[in-house]
N, C-alpha and C positions, 0 to 999 in steps of 0.2 A: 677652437673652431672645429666643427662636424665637421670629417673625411665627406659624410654624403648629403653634402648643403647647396642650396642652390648658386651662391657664388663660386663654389669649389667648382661643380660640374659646370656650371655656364663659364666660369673663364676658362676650365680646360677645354668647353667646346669650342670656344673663340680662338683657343693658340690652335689649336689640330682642324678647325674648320675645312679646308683646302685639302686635307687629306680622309677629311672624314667622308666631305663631295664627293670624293675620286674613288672612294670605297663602298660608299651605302649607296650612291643614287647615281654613277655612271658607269661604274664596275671595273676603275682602268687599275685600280690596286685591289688585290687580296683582302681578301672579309678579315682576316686574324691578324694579319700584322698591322693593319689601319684600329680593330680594338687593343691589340697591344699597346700600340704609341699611343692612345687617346688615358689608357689606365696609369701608364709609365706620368704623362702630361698634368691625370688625376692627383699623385702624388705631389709632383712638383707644386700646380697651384695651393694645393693646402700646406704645406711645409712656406712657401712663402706667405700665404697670406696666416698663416699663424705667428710667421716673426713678425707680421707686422702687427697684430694686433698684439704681441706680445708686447713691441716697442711706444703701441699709442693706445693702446688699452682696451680694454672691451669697452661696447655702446653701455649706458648707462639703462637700468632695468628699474620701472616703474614696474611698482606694485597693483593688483587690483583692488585692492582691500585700502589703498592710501596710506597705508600706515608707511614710510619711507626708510626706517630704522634711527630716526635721529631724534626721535618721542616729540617731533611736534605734529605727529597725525596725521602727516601728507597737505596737501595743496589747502589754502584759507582762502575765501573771500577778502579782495580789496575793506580796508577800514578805512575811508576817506572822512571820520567824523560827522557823516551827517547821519540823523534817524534814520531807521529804518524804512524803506517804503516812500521815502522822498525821491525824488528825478532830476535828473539834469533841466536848468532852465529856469 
Protein backbone atom coordinates (compact mmCIF):
# COMPACT_ATOMS: atom_id res chain seq x y z
CA UNK A 1 0.00 0.00 0.00
CA UNK A 2 1.09 3.89 -0.93
CA UNK A 3 2.28 5.89 2.18
CA UNK A 4 0.30 8.62 0.19
CA UNK A 5 -3.13 6.92 -0.53
CA UNK A 6 -6.29 8.04 0.11
CA UNK A 7 -7.18 5.41 2.77
CA UNK A 8 -3.76 5.97 4.45
CA UNK A 9 -4.47 9.83 4.87
CA UNK A 10 -8.34 9.54 5.38
CA UNK A 11 -7.87 7.21 8.28
CA UNK A 12 -5.05 9.15 9.62
CA UNK A 13 -7.46 12.22 9.33
CA UNK A 14 -10.27 10.24 11.26
CA UNK A 15 -7.77 9.14 14.38
CA UNK A 16 -6.24 12.97 14.74
CA UNK A 17 -9.74 14.55 13.69
CA UNK A 18 -10.26 16.14 17.31
CA UNK A 19 -6.96 17.50 17.40
CA UNK A 20 -6.63 18.64 13.85
CA UNK A 21 -10.16 20.79 14.80
CA UNK A 22 -8.32 22.34 17.62
CA UNK A 23 -5.32 23.19 15.48
CA UNK A 24 -6.48 24.28 11.84
CA UNK A 25 -10.02 25.79 12.60
CA UNK A 26 -10.11 26.99 16.38
CA UNK A 27 -6.54 27.57 17.10
CA UNK A 28 -6.60 26.15 20.84
CA UNK A 29 -3.33 23.89 19.80
CA UNK A 30 -0.16 24.99 17.98
CA UNK A 31 -0.07 24.65 14.15
CA UNK A 32 3.38 22.15 14.37
CA UNK A 33 2.66 19.89 17.04
CA UNK A 34 -1.20 19.10 15.83
CA UNK A 35 1.04 18.43 11.94
CA UNK A 36 3.44 16.39 13.88
CA UNK A 37 0.86 14.00 15.49
CA UNK A 38 -1.19 13.88 12.24
CA UNK A 39 2.36 12.59 10.06
CA UNK A 40 3.51 10.43 13.32
CA UNK A 41 -0.66 8.96 12.93
CA UNK A 42 0.33 8.95 8.80
CA UNK A 43 2.74 6.22 9.55
CA UNK A 44 0.98 4.22 11.86
CA UNK A 45 -2.37 3.95 9.54
CA UNK A 46 -0.12 2.70 6.65
CA UNK A 47 2.23 0.24 8.67
CA UNK A 48 -1.06 -1.23 9.82
CA UNK A 49 -3.05 -1.22 6.93
CA UNK A 50 -0.12 -2.82 4.99
CA UNK A 51 -0.09 -5.88 7.60
CA UNK A 52 -3.44 -6.18 6.87
CA UNK A 53 -3.23 -6.41 3.37
CA UNK A 54 -0.34 -8.39 3.81
CA UNK A 55 -2.43 -10.98 5.85
CA UNK A 56 -5.62 -10.83 3.43
CA UNK A 57 -3.96 -9.93 0.27
CA UNK A 58 -4.13 -7.32 -2.24
CA UNK A 59 -7.77 -6.51 -4.12
CA UNK A 60 -7.70 -8.50 -7.18
CA UNK A 61 -6.59 -6.35 -10.45
CA UNK A 62 -8.55 -6.54 -13.76
CA UNK A 63 -6.91 -5.98 -16.76
CA UNK A 64 -8.14 -3.59 -19.51
CA UNK A 65 -7.07 -5.41 -22.34
CA UNK A 66 -9.07 -8.75 -20.71
CA UNK A 67 -6.44 -10.77 -21.14
CA UNK A 68 -6.38 -12.17 -17.22
CA UNK A 69 -3.08 -14.11 -17.40
CA UNK A 70 -4.71 -17.74 -17.32
CA UNK A 71 -4.78 -17.72 -21.54
CA UNK A 72 -8.54 -17.93 -21.50
CA UNK A 73 -8.79 -14.17 -22.82
CA UNK A 74 -10.63 -12.65 -19.97
CA UNK A 75 -14.58 -12.55 -19.40
CA UNK A 76 -16.97 -14.92 -22.32
CA UNK A 77 -20.32 -14.50 -23.10
CA UNK A 78 -22.78 -16.88 -21.23
CA UNK A 79 -23.29 -20.24 -23.87
CA UNK A 80 -26.65 -21.29 -22.98
CA UNK A 81 -26.83 -23.52 -26.22
CA UNK A 82 -29.23 -21.73 -28.00
CA UNK A 83 -28.52 -19.77 -31.67
CA UNK A 84 -27.40 -17.00 -31.83
CA UNK A 85 -29.85 -13.89 -31.93
CA UNK A 86 -32.63 -15.91 -30.29
CA UNK A 87 -34.43 -14.39 -27.03
CA UNK A 88 -35.82 -15.32 -23.99
CA UNK A 89 -39.70 -16.41 -24.44
Amino acid sequence: MRMVSTPVLGGAALVTAPMLWQGLVTGERPLEPTLERYLMVVVGVWLALSVLEMLVGAAPRVSRDGADGDGGGGARPLDDGRPAGSTLG
